[in-house]
N, CA, C and O atoms as a DFTB+ gen file, in Angstrom:
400 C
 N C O
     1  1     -16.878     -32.215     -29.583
     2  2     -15.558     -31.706     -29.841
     3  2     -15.559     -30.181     -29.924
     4  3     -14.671     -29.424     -29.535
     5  1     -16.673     -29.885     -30.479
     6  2     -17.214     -28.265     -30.695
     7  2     -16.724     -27.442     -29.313
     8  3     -15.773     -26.679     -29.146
     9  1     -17.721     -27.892     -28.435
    10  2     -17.365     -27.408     -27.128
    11  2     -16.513     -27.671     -26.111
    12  3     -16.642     -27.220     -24.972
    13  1     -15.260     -28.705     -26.648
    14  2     -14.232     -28.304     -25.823
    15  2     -13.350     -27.225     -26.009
    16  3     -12.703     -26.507     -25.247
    17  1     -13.563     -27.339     -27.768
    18  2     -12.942     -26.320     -28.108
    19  2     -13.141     -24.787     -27.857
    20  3     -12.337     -23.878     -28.060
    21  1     -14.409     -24.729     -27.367
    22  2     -14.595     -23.743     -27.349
    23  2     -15.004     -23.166     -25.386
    24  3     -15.720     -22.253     -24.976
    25  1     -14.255     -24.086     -24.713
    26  2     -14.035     -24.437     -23.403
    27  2     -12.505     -23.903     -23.466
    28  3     -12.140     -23.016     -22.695
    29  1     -11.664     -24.458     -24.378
    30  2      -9.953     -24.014     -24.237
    31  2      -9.567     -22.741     -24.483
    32  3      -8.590     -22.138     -24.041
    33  1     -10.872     -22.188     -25.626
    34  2     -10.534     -20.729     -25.953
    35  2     -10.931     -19.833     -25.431
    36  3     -10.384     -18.745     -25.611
    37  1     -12.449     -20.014     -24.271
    38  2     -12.446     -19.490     -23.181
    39  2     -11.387     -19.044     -22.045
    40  3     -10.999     -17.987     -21.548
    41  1     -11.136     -20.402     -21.908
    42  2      -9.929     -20.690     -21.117
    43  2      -8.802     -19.578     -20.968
    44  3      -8.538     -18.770     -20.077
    45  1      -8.274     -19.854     -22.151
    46  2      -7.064     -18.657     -23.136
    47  2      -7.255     -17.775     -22.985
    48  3      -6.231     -17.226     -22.578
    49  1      -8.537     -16.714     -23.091
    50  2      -8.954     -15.789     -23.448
    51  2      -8.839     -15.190     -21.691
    52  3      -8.209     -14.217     -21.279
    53  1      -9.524     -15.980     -21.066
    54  2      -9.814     -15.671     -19.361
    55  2      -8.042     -15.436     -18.920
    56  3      -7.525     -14.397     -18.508
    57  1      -7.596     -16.342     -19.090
    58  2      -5.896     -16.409     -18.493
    59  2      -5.315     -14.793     -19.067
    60  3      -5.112     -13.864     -18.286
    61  1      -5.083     -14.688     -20.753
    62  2      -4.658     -13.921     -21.266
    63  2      -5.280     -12.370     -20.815
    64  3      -4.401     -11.521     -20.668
    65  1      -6.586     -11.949     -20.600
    66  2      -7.169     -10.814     -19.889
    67  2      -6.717     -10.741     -17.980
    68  3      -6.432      -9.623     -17.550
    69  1      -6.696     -11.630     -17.242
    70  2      -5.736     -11.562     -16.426
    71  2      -5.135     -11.620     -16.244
    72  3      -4.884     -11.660     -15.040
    73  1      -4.010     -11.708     -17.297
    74  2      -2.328     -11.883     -16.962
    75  2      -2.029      -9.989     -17.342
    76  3      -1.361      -9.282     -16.588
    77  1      -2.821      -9.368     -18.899
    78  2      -2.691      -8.186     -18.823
    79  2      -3.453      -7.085     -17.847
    80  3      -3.125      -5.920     -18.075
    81  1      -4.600      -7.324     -16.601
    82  2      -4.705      -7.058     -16.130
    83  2      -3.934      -6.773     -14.596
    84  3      -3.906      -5.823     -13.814
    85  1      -3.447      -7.885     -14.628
    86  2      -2.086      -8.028     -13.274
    87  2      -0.706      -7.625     -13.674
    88  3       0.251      -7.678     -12.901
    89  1      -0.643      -7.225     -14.892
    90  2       0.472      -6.740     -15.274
    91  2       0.168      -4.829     -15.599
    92  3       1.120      -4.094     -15.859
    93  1      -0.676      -4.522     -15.552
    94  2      -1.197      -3.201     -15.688
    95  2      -1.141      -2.797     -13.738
    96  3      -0.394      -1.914     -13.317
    97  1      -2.030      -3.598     -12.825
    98  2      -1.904      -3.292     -11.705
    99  2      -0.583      -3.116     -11.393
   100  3      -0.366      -2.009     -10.900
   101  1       0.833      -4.161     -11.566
   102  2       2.036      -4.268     -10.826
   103  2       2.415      -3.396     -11.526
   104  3       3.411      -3.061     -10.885
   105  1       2.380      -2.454     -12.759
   106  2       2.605      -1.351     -13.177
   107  2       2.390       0.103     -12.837
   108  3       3.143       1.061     -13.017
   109  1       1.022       0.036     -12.231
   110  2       0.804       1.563     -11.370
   111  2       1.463       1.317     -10.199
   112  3       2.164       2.197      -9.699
   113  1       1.308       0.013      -9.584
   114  2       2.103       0.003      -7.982
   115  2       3.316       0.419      -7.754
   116  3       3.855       0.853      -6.736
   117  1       3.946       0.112      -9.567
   118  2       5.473       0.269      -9.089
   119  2       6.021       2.128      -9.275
   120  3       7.047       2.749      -9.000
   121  1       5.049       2.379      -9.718
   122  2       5.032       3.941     -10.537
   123  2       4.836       4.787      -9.028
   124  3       5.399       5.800      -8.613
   125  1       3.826       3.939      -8.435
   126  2       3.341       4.690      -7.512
   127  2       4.241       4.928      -6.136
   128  3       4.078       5.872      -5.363
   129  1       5.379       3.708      -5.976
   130  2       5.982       3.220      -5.527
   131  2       7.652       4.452      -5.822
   132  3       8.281       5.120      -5.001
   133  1       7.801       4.317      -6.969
   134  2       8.474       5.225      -7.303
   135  2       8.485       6.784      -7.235
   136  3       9.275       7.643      -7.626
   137  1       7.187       6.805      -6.526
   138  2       7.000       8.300      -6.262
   139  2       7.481       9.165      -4.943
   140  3       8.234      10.099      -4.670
   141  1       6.333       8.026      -4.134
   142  2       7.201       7.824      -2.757
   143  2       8.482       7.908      -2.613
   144  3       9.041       8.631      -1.789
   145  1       9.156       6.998      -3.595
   146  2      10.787       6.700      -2.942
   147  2      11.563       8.210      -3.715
   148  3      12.600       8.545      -3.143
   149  1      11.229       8.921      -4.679
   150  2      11.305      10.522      -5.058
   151  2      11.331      11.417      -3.943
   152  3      12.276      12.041      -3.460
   153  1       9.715      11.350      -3.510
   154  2       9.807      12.527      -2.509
   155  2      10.748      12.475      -0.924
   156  3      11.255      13.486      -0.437
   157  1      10.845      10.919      -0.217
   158  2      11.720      10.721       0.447
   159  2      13.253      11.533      -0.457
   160  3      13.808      12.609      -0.233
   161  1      13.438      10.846      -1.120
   162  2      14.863      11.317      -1.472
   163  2      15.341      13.076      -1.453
   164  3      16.346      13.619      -0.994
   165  1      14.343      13.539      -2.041
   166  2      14.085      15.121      -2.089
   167  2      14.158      15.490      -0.522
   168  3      15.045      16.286      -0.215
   169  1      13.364      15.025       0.456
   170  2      13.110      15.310       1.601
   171  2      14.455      15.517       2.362
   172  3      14.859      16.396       3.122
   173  1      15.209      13.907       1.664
   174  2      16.571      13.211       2.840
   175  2      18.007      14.879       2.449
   176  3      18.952      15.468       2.974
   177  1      17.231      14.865       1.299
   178  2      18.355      16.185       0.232
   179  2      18.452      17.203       1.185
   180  3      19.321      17.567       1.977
   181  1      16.709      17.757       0.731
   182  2      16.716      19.446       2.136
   183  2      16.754      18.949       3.194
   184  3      16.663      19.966       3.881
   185  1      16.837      17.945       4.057
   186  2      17.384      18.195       5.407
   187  2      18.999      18.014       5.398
   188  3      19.479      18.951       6.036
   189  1      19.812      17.316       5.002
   190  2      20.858      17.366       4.526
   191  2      21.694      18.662       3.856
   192  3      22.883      18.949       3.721
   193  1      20.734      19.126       3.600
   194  2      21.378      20.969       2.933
   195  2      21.280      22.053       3.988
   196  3      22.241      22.791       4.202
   197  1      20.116      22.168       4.667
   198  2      19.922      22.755       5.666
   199  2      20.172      22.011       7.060
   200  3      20.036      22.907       7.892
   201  1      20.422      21.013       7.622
   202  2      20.891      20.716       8.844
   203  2      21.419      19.266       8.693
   204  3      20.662      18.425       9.178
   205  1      22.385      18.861       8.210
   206  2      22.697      17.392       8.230
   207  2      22.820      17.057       9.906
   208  3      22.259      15.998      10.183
   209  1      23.185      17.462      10.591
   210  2      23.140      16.632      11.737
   211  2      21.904      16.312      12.231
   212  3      21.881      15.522      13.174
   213  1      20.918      16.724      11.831
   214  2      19.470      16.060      12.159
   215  2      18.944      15.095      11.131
   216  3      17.832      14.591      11.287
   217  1      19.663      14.829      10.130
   218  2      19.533      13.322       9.299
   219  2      18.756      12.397       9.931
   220  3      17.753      11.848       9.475
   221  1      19.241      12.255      10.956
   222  2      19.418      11.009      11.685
   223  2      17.837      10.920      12.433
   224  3      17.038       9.991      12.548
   225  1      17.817      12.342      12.868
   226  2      16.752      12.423      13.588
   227  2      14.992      12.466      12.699
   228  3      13.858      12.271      13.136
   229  1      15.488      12.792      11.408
   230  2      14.431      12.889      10.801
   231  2      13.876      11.730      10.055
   232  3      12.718      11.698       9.638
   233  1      14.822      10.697       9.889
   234  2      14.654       9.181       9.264
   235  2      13.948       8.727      10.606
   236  3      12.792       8.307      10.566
   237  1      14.537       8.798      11.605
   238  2      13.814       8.218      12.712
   239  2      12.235       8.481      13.206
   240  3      11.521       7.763      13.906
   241  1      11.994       9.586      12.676
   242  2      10.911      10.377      12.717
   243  2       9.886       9.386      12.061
   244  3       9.068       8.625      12.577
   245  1      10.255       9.694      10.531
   246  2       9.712       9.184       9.455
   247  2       9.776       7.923       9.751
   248  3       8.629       7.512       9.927
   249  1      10.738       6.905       9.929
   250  2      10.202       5.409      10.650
   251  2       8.698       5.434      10.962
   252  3       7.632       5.182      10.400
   253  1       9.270       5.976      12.438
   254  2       7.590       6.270      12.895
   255  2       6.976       6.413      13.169
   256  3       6.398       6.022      14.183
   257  1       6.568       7.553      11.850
   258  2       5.310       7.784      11.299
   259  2       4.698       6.615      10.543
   260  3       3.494       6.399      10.689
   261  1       5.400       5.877       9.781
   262  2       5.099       4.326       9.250
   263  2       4.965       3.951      10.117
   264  3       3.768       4.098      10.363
   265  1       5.462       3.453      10.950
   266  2       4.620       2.523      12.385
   267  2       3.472       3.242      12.672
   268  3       2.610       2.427      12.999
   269  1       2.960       4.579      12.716
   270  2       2.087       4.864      13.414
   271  2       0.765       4.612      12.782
   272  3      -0.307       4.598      13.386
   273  1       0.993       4.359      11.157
   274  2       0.150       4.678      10.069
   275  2      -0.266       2.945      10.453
   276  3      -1.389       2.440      10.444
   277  1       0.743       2.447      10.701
   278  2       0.253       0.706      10.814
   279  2      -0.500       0.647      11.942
   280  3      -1.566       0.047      11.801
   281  1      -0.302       1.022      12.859
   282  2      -0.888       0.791      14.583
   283  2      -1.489       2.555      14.790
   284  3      -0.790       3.346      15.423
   285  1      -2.451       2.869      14.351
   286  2      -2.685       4.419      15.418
   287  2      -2.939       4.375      16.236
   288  3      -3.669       3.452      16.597
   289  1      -2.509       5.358      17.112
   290  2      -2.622       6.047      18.779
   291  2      -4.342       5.183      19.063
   292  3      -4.554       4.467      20.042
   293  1      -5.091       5.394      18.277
   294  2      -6.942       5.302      18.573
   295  2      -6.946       3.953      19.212
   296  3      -7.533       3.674      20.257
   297  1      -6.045       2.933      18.288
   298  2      -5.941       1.453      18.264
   299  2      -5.664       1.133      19.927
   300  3      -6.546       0.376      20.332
   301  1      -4.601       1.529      21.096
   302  2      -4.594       1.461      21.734
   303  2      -5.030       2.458      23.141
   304  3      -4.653       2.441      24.313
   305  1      -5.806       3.131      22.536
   306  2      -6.632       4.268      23.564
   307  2      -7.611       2.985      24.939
   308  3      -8.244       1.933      24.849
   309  1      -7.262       3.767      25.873
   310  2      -8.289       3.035      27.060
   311  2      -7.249       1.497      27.398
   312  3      -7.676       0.559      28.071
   313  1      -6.185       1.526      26.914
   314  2      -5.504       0.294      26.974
   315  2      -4.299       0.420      28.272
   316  3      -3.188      -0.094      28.146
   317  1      -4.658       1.074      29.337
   318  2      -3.501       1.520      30.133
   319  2      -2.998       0.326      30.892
   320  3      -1.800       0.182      31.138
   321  1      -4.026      -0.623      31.301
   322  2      -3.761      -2.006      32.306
   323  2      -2.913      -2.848      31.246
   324  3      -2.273      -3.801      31.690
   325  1      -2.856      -2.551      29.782
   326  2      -2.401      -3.519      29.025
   327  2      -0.510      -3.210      29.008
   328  3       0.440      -3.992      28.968
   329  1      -0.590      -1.861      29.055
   330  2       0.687      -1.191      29.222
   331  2       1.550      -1.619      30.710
   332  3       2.750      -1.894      30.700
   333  1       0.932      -1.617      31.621
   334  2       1.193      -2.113      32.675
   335  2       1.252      -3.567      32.725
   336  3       2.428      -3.887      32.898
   337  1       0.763      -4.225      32.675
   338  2       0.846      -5.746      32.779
   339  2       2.377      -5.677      31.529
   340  3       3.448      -6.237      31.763
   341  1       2.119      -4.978      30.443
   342  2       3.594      -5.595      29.291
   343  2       4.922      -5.138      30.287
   344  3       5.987      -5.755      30.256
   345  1       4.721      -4.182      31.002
   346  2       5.662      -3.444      32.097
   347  2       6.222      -4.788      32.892
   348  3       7.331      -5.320      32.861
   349  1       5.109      -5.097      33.557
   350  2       5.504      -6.141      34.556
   351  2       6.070      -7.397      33.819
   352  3       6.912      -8.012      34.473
   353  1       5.852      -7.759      32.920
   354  2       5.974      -9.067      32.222
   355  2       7.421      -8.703      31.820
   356  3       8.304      -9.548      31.965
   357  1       7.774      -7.159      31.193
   358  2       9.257      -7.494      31.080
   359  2      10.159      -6.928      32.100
   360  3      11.291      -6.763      31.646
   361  1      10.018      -6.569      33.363
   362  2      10.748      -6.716      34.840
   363  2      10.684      -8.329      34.965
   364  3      11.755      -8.903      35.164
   365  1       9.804      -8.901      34.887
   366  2       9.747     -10.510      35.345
   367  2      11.096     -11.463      34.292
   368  3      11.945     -12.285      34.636
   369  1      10.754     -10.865      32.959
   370  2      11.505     -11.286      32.190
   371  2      13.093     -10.973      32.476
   372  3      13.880     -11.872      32.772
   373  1      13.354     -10.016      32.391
   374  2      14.615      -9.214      33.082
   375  2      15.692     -10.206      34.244
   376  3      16.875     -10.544      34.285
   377  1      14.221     -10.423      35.247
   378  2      14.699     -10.857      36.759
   379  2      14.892     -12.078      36.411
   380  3      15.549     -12.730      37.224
   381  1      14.468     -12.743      35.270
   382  2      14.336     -14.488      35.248
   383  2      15.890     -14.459      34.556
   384  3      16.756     -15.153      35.089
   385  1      16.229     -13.635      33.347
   386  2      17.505     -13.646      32.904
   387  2      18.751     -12.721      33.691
   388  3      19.843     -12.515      33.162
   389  1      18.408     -12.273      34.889
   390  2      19.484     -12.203      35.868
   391  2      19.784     -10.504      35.237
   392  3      20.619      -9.860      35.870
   393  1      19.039      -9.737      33.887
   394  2      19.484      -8.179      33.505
   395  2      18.914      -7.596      34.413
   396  3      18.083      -6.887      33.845
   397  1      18.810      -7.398      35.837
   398  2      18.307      -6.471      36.621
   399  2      19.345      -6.974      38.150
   400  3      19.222      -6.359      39.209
């Protein structure tokens, strides 16, 4: 009986140190998270003060740069036949749905 008991308070003890450990992580993420979404805002401000009609152009920018950070240029280097064949595949596609 000794050692179940002392199987459950393991138990407890293990759950309770990872629940405040995963609650400390989703705490810097969101901090960190909040920082980011600061300096965007600051950013969206001075271009908006100094040239609002390039708003548009600079969100688009910033898009991506997030795409680029996901996929870099390196990732598809030496890949030119792959570019070509996606070329042809959507002319084929095009011609099969009659947009050309």
């Amino acid at each position: 009986m000794a050692a179940d008991e002392t199987v459950q308070q393991a138990r407890t003890a293990l759950v309770d140190a990872f629940e405040a450990w995963y609650t400390a992580l989703l705490d810097k993420a969101a901090k960190e998270e909040d920082a980011a979404e600061e300096f965007e805002r600051v950013m969206a401000e001075r271009v908006m003060s100094s040239d609002p009609e390039s708003a548009a152009f600079h969100a688009a920018r910033r898009e991506a740069g997030r795409f680029a950070k996901a996929a870099p240029a390196s990732a598809f280097a030496g890949r030119k036949s792959g570019g070509i064949q996606a070329r042809k595949t959507e002319q084929k596609t095009r011609a099969f749905f009659g947009l050309e």
